[in-house]
N, C-alpha and C positions, 0 to 999 in steps of 0.2 A: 392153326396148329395141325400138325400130322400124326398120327398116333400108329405106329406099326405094330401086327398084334405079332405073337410067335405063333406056327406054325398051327400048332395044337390047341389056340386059343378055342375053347365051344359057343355055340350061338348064344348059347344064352349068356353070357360072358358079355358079350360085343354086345347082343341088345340092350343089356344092363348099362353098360357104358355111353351107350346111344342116347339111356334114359336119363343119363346123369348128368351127359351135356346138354341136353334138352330143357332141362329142371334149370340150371342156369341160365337159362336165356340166351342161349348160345345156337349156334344153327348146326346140327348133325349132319355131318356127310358119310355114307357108307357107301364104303369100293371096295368089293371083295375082289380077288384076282384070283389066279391058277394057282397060288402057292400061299399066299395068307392074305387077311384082310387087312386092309387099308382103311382108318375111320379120319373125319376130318373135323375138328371146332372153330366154328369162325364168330366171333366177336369179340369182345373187351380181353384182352390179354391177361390181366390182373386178375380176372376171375376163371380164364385159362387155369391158371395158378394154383389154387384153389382146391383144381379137382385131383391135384396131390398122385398124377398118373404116372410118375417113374417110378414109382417103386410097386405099380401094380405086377402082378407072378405074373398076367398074361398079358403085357406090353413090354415089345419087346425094344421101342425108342417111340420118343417124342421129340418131333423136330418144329421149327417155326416157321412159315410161309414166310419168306424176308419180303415178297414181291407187293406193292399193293395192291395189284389186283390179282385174287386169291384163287378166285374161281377159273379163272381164264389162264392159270398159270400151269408153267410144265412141273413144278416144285409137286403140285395137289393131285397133276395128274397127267403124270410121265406119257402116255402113250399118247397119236394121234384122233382126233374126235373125227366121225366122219355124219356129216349133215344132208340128210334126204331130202330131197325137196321134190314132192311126186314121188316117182320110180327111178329118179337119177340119185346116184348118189354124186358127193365132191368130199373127196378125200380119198387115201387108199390110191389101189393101183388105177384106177379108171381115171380119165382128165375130162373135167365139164368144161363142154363149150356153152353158151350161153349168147347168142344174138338175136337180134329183131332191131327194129327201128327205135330212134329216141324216141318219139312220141306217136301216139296214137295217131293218124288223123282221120283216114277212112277207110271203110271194109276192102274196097281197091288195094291201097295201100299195103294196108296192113298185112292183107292175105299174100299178095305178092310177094311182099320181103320174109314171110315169116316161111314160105315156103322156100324163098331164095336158103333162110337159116337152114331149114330142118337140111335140104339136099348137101349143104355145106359141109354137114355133121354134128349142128350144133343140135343140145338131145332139150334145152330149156329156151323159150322163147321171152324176150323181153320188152317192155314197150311203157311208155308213160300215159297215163292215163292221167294225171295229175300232175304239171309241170313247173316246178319253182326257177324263174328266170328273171335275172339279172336287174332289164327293164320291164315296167307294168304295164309298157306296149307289143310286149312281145307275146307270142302264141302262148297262153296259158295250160292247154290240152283238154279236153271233152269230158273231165271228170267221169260221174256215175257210168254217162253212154260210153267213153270209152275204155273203163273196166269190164261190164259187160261183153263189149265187141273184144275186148283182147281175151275174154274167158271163152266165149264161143270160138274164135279162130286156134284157141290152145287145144282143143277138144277135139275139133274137126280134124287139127293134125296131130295128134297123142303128141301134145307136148304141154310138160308143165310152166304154168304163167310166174312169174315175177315182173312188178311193179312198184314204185317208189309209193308210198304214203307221206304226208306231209306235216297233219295233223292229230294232235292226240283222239280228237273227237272222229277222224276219218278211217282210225285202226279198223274196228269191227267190218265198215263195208269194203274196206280194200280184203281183209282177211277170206271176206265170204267169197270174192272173186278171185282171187291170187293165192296160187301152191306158196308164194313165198311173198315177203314183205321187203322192201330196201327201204332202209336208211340215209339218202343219201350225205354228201359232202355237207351241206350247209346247215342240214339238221343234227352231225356227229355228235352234238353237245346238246343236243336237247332233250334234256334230263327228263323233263316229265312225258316226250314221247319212247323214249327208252325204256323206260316204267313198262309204259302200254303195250310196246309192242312184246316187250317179255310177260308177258300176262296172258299174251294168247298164244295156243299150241301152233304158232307156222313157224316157216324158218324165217331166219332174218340174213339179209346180206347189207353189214354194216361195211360205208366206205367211210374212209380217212379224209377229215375234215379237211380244207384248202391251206391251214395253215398249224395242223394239229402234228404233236409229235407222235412216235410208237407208245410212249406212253399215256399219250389222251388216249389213242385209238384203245388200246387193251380196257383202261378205265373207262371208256365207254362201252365196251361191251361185258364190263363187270355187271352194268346196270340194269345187261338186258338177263345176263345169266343169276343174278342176286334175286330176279323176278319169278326162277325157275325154267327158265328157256334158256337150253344150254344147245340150241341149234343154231347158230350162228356162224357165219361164213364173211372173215377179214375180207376189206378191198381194197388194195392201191390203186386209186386214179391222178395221181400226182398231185403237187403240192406247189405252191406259189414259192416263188423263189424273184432274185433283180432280173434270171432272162426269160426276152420276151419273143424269143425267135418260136418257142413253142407258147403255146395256152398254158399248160403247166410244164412241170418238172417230173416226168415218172421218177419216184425213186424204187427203182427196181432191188435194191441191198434192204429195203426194207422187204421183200419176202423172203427170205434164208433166217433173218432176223426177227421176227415175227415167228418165224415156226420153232427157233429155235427157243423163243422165250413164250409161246400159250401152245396149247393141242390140239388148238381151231383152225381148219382150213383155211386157207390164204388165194382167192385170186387176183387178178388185176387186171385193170382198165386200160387197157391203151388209148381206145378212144376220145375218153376225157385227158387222158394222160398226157395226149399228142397236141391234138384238137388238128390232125394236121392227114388226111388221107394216106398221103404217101409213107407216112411213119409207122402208121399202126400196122400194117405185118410186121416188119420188124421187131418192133417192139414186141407185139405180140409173142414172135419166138422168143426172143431174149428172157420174157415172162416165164414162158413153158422153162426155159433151160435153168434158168432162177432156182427154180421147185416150187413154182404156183402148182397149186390144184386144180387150174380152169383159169378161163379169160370173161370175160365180159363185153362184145363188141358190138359195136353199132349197123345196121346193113338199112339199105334203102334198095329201092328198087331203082326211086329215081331220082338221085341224089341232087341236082341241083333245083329240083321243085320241092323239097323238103322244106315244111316249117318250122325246123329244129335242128342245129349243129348238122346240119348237108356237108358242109366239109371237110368234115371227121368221119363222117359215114363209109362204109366199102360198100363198090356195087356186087352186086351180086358175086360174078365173075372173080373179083379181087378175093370173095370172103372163101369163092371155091378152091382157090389157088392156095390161098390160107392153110385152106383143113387138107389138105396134101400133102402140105409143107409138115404140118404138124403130125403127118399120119409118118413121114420119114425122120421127125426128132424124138416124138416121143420116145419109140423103143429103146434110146439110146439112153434117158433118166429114168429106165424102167416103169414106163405109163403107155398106157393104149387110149385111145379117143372112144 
């Protein structure tokens, strides 16, 4: 429920009512704005009810969150959220670029492509340290050592880390190492790590599961914001669909639509989106022209020795040509890089 105060409502007024929903068992939200406050009750409806609020002298309506996920919705809270991760933000006029290699594999490696990112323009470096794949013969990633080594290479070039977590018990030591947490595709629904990772103060970049609608994605990041962590940044990496000429399907209509129904930043993957080199510029601009807030890309240095989706990867050069391209569209959806 939404509770609009009038104008002239006083604080003690609004905290009283804060206290009132509270006493129900209810969860208080308080959003004051430039012009009046905004108070929020979320739980059982029928006790909603209850608290007998039209006809208080200083509420000036009450309306009902129709959406299911409450928190995450534009109904509760009309304006854009914008999510810090380090000293970058994603949201607002600025566009996060966001690359490094899929997976960790060595300080060679890793230093070389993340410097390939930084030159690029990408301002957040990214890399797997923990990697969930397909077959249990495939490169699994260097765990602990390679968290660490992607904390030391973010530092040495002032760029903040993000890294996938996997499991609920692995939150805390990914949190100690990474400016931000991912979620990725295959964990979307994994209720009891969505718990965890909304319990600790990072940000999270939750991606859209391989076969999830807009509506799991949102109800899954209800679970991370229900927790208290209202830093969360949407991801499209596309979704399985009968064609198979790509890896997935980007659905790029899901970002316009996504912003238009939460106030959470939205970027997107082209990389996993393609799985395909030659696509993801493309894609990539098509993303920016969308209204993503940022992309998410893959870079290697040396892509065909990659132990990790090499295919999908930009060299270096490609990712520079990228952030050029992007340095002549942005202006055009009023965003700078």
């Amino acid at each position: 429920m939404i509770i609009v105060m009038k104008p002239d409502a006083p604080a003690n007024v609004v905290d009283d009512l804060l206290a009132r929903i509270e006493a129900k068992g209810l969860k208080p939200l308080h959003m004051p704005g430039s012009e009046r406050v905004v108070l929020g009750a979320l739980g059982d409806e029928r006790v909603l009810g209850e608290l007998e609020l039209e006809g208080h002298p200083y509420v000036e309506a009450v309306k009902p969150i129709l959406a299911p996920y409450k928190l995450v919705s534009r109904e509760l809270h009309p304006h854009d959220s914008i999510v810090t991760i380090g000293d970058v933000s994603i949201g607002g006029s600025r566009f996060a670029l966001i690359a490094g290699p899929c997976a960790v594999e060595n300080e060679t490696q890793l230093l070389a492509s993340a410097k390939a990112a930084k030159a690029a323009g990408a301002r957040i470096l990214r890399g797997g340290a923990f990697k969930p794949r397909t077959s249990p013969y495939s490169f699994q990633g260097h765990g602990g050592e390679g968290l660490t080594l992607l904390a030391d290479v973010g530092r040495e070039l002032g760029m903040p880390v993000v890294t996938e977590v996997l499991e609920s018990g692995d939150v805390d030591l990914v949190a100690t190492h990474a400016d931000a947490l991912q979620v990725g595709a295959r964990n979307m629904q994994n209720f009891s790590l969505l718990k965890a990772v909304g319990q600790v103060r990072k940000p999270v970049i939750l991606k859209r599961g391989m076969s999830a609608r807009i509506e799991d994605l949102l109800l899954a990041a209800e679970y991370i914001l229900a927790e208290g962590n209202d830093q969360v940044v949407l991801c499209e990496r596309g979704i399985r669909t009968f064609e198979t000429a790509t890896r997935n399907t980007l659905d790029l209509a899901a970002v316009p639509l996504l912003k238009a129904k939460s106030h959470l930043p939205v970027i997107v993957d082209p990389s996993h989106g393609t799985g395909i080199r030659a696509l993801v510029a493309p894609m990539a601009l098509a993303g920016a022209a969308a209204g993503a807030d940022g992309l998410m890309i893959e870079v290697h240095f040396d892509p065909g020795a990659a132990q990790c989706d090499g295919a999908q990867s930009l060299f270096p050069h490609q990712l520079e040509a990228l952030g050029k391209q992007l340095g002549q569209l942005l202006p055009v959806v009023g965003r700078t890089l």
